[in-house]
C-alpha positions as CSV (number, residue, x, y, z in Angstrom):
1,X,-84.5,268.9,49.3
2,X,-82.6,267.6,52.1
3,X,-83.7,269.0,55.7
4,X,-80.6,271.2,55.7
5,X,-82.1,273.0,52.6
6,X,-85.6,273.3,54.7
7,X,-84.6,274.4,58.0
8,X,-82.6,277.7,55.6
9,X,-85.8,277.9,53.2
10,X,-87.7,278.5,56.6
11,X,-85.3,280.6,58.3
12,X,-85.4,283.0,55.5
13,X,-89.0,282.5,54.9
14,X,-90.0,283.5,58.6
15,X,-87.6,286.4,58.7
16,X,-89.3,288.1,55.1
17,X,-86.6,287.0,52.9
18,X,-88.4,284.1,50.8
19,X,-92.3,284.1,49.5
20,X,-91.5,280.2,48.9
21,X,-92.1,277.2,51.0
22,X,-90.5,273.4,50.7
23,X,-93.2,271.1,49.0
24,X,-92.8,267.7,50.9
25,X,-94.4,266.0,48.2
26,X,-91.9,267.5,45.2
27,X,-88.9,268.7,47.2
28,X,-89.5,271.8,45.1
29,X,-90.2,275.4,46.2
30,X,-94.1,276.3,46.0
31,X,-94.8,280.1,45.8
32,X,-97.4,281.0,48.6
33,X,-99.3,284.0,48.6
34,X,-99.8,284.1,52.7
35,X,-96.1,284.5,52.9
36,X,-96.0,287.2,50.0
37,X,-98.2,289.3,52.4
38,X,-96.5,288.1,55.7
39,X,-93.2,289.8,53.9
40,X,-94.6,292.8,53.0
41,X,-96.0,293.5,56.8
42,X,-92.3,292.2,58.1
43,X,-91.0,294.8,55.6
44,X,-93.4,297.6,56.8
45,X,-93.2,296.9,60.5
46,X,-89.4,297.0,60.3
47,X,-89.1,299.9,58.4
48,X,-92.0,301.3,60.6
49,X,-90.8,301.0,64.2
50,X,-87.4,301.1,63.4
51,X,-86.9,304.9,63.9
52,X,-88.4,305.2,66.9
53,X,-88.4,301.9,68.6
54,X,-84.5,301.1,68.1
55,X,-83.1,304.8,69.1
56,X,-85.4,304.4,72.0
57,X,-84.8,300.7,73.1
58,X,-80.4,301.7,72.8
59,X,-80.4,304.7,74.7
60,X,-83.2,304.7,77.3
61,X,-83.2,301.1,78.1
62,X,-80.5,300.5,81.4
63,X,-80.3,296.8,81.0
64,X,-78.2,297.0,77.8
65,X,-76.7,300.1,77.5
66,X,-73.5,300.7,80.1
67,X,-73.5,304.3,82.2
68,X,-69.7,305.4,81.8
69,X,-67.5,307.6,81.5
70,X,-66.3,307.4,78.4
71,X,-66.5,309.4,75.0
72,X,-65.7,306.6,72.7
73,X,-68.1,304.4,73.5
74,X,-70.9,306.7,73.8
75,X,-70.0,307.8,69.7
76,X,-69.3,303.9,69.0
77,X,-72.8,303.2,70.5
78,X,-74.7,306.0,68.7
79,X,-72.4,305.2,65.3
80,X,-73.5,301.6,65.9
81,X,-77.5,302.9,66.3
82,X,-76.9,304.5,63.0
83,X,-74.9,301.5,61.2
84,X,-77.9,298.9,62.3
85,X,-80.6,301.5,61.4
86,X,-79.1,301.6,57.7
87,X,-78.2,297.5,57.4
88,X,-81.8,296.6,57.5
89,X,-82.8,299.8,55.3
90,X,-80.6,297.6,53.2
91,X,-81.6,294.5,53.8
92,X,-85.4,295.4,52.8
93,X,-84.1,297.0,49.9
94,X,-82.4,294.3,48.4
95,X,-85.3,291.9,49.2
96,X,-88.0,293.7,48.3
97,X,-86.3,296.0,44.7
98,X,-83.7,293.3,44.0
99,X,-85.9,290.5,43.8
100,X,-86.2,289.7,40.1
101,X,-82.0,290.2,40.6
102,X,-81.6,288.0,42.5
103,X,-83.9,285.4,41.6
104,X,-82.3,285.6,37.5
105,X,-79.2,284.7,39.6
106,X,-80.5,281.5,40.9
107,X,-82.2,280.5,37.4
108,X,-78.4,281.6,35.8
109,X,-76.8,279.0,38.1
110,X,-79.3,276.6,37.9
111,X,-78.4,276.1,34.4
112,X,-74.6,276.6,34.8
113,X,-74.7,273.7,37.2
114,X,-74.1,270.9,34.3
115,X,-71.1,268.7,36.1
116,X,-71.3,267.5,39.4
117,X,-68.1,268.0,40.7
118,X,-66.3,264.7,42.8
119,X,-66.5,265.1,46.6
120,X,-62.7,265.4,47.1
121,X,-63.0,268.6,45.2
122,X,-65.8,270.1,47.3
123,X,-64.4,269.2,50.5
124,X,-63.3,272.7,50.8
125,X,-67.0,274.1,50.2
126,X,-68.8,271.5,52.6
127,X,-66.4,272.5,55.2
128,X,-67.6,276.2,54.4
129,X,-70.9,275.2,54.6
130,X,-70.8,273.6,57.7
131,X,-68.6,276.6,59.6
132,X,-71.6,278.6,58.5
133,X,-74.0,276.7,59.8
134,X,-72.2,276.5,63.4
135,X,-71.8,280.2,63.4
136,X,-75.2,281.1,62.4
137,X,-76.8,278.2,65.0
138,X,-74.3,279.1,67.9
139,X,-75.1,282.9,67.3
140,X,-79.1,282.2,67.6
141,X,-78.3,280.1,70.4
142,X,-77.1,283.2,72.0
143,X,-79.5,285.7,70.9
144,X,-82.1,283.1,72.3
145,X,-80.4,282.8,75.8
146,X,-79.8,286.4,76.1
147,X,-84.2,286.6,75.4
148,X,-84.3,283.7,78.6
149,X,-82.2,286.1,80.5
150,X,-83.6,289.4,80.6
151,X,-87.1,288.8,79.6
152,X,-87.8,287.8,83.2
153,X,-86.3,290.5,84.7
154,X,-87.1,293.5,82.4
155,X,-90.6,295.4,82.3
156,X,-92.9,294.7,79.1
157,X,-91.8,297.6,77.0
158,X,-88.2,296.6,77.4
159,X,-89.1,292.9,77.2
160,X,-90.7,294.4,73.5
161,X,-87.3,296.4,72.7
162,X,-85.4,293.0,73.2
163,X,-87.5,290.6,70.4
164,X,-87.8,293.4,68.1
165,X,-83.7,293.3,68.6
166,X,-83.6,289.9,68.2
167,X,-85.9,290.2,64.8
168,X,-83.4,292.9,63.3
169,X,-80.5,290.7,63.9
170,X,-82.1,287.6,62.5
171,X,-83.0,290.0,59.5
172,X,-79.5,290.7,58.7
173,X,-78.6,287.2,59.0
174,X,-81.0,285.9,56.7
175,X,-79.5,288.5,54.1
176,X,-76.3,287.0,54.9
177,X,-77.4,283.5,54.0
178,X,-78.5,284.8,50.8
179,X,-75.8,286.2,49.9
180,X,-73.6,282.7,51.2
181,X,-75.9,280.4,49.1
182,X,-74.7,282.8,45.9
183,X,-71.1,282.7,46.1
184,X,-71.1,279.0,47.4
185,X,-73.2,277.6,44.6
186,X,-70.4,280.4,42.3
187,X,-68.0,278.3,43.6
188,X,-69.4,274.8,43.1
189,X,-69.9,275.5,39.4
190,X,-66.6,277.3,38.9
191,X,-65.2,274.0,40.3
192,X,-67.8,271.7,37.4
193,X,-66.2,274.2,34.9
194,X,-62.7,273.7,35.8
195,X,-63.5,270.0,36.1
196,X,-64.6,269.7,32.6
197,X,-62.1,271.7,31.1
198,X,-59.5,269.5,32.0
199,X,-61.8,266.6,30.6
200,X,-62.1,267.8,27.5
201,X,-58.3,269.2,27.2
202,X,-57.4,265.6,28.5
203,X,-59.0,263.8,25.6
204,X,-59.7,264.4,22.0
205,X,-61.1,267.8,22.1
206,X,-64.6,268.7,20.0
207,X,-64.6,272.3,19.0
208,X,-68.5,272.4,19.6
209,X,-68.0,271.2,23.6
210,X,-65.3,273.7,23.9
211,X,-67.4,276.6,22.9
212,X,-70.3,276.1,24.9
213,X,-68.3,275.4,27.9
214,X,-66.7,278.6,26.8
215,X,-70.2,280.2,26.6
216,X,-70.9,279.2,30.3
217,X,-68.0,280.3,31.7
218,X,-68.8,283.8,30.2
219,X,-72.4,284.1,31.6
220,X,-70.8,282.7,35.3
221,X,-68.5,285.6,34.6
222,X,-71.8,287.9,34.1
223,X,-73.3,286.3,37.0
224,X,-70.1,287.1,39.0
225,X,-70.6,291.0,37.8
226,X,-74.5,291.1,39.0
227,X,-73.7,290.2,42.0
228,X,-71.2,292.2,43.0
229,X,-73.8,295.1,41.1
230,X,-76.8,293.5,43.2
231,X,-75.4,293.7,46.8
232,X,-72.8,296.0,46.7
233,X,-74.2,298.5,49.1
234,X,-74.6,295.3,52.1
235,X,-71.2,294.2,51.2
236,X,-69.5,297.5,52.0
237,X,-72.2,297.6,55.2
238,X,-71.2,294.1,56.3
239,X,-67.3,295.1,56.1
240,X,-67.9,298.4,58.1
241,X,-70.2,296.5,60.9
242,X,-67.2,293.7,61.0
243,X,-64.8,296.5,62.1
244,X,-67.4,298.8,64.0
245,X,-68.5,295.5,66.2
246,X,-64.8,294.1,66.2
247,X,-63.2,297.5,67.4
248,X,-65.9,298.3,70.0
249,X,-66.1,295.4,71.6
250,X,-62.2,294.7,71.7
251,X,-62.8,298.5,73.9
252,X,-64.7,297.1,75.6
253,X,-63.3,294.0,76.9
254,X,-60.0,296.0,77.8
255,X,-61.7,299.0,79.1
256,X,-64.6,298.4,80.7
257,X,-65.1,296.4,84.1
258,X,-68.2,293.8,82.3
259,X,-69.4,290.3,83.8
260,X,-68.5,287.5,82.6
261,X,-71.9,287.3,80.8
262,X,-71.8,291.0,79.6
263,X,-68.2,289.6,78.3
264,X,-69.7,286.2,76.6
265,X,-71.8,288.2,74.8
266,X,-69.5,290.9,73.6
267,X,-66.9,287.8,72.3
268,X,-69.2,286.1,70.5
269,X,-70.7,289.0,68.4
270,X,-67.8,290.0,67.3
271,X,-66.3,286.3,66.8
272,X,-69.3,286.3,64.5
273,X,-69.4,289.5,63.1
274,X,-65.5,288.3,61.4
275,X,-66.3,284.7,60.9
276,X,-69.0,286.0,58.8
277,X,-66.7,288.5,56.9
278,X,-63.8,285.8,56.5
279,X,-65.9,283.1,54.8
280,X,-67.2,286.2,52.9
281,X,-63.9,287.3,51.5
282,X,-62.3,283.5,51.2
283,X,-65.4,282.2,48.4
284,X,-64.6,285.8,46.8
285,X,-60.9,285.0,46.5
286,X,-61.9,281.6,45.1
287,X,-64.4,282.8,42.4
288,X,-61.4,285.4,41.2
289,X,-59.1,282.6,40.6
290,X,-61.3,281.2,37.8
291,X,-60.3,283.0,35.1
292,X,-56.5,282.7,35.9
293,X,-56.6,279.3,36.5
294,X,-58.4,278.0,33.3
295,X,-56.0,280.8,31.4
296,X,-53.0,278.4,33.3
297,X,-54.6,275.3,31.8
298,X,-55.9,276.7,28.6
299,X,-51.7,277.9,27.7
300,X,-50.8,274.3,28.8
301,X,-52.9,273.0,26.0
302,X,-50.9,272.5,22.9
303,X,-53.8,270.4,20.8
304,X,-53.0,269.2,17.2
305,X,-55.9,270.5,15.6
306,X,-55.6,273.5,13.8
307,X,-58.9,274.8,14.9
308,X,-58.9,273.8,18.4
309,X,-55.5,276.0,18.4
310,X,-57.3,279.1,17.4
311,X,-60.1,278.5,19.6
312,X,-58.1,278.2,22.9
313,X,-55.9,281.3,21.9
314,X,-59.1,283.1,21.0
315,X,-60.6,281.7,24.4
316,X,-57.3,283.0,26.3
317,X,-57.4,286.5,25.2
318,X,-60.8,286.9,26.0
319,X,-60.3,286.3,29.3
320,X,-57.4,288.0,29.9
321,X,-59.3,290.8,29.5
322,X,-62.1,290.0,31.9
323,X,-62.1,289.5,35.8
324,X,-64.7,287.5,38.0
325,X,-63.4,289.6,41.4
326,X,-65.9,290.7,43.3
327,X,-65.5,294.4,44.1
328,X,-67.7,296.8,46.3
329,X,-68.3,300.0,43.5
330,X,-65.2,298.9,41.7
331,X,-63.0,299.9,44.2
332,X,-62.9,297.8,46.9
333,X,-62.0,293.7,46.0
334,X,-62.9,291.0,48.4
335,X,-60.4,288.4,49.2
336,X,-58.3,287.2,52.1
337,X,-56.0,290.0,51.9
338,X,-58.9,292.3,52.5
339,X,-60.1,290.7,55.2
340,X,-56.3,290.5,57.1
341,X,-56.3,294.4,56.0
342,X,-59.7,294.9,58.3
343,X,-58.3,292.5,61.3
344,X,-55.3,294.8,61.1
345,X,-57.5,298.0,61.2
346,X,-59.5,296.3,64.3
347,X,-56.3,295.9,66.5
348,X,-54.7,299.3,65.5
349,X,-58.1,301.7,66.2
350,X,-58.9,299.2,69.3
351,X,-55.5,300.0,70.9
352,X,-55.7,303.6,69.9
353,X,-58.8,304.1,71.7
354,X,-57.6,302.5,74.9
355,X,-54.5,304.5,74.7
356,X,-56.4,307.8,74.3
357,X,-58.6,307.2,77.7
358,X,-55.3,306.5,79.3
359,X,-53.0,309.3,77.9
360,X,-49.6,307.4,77.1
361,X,-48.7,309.8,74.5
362,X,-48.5,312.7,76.9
């Protein structure tokens, strides 16, 4: 394992995600019992002091919450107490009853992962990867310097409200890198599979080869399904905290007289919060355009074997009649258009609120 791979086994490890540690030795991930139990008592404590600690620490606390005037930000804070309150109800459920999910997941891709795709083709994906890393690095940054700020200046209990802050965000985050490694390993077989289609369609085709390359695309197609099935409820969360965080602080940078720190802050979450979303949304798009692509290259094909014939056109309907989309309940599909759709939503609601503090309709 590179130290890339580490430094994200031990971010999730720390924050409850992962029972597994990096053997140096191996490069392999070693299950460890101490971090079994340190996740179940970062599950409890979480759910535990949640309640009480995060209602308390938003609307008691003067250092972070602003004293105005104003009717949509006091329901945007107390809708944004509620949203946060039910993301890491999610997060823990996901890690700790989707486990054995998720984890068949990982084994299914391991053993999709047959061709090693050139690096031209992956370009895409390793510029993916590193935007993610900048945005979850730069976003720690920031949590970290807003501890350096106020921790010297705040009392003990507030001091307490702040790290336990801190801890939720990181928890979410984590969850987030989960659900990245997923789709971007999705993606970097998708592009294996497309790669050796065309290798075997180039050359003299063997029926066996195309059949189980047929077989693999069909259980990335069911791996597609359980994901969508597996976090569904944190995908719909993460697209209504995107416009939640987006809207209120687009208010609030119009609105409200802030600092220049209050306004740093404000910024960067929600540059974050749709950074996050928008990588999200643009692997989704790519793992939907497997199926028609390999249908594009599979009716290009005009092999002279009789057999190979029947196979592609069996291979064509078949997937004509299947989808790799990933949809929240069925309903909602994740893609670039979506995405566009909720940046659309953020700038309408955000000027709507503005304009009802100021009364320009009447």
């Amino acid at each position: 394992m590179n130290k890339l791979k580490v430094l994200i086994v031990w971010f999730q490890a720390l924050n409850g995600i992962m029972e597994y540690y990096p053997d140096a030795r191996t490069s392999n991930l070693q299950k460890s019992k101490y971090l079994k139990l340190y996740s179940l008592a970062h599950s409890l404590f979480m759910v535990c002091g949640l309640p009480s600690i995060y209602l308390d620490f938003m609307l008691t606390n003067p250092v972070l919450f602003y004293k105005i005037p104003s009717n949509w930000f006091d329901f945007g804070t107390l809708f944004s107490i509620v949203l946060y309150t039910i993301g890491v109800f999610l997060a823990i459920h996901v890690m700790r009853f989707q486990k054995s999910s998720i984890q068949r997941i990982y084994d299914e891709l391991k053993n999709l992962d047959l061709i090693n795709p050139v690096p031209n083709d992956l370009r895409f994906l390793n510029i993916i990867q590193f935007i993610k890393l900048i945005n979850i690095s730069t976003h720690l940054g920031v949590l970290f310097y807003f501890c350096y700020l106020y921790i010297g200046t705040t009392d003990l209990m507030s001091w307490f409200y702040i790290i336990y802050y801190v801890w939720m965000d990181n928890l979410i985050s984590a969850m987030s890198v989960v659900m990245h490694e997923i789709l971007w390993k999705i993606c970097y077989c998708s592009i294996g599979m497309r790669l050796e289609l065309n290798q075997l369609l180039s050359a003299r085709v063997k029926l066996q080869k195309l059949l189980q390359l047929f077989k693999r695309q069909q259980d990335l197609i069911k791996v597609c399904s359980k994901f969508s099935d597996t976090f569904r409820h944190l995908l719909l969360w993460y697209s209504l905290r995107t416009l939640l965080i987006c809207v209120l602080s687009g208010y609030i940078v119009i609105r409200i007289q802030i600092t220049r720190k209050e306004l740093f802050f404000s910024g960067e979450y929600a540059i974050f919060s749709l950074t996050e979303f928008y990588l999200l949304n643009y692997m989704a798009e790519f793992v939907a355009d497997l199926i028609p692509d390999t249908i594009q290259v599979l009716r290009l094909t005009d092999p002279q074997d009789l057999r190979i014939k029947r196979a592609i056109t069996w291979m064509d309907v078949q997937l004509s009649c299947q989808s790799t989309e990933i949809r929240i309940y069925g309903a909602i599909t994740l893609n670039r258009r979506f995405c566009f759709v909720l940046m659309t939503e953020i700038v309408l609601n955000t000027i709507y609120m503005v304009q009802s503090d100021y009364f320009f309709l009447e």
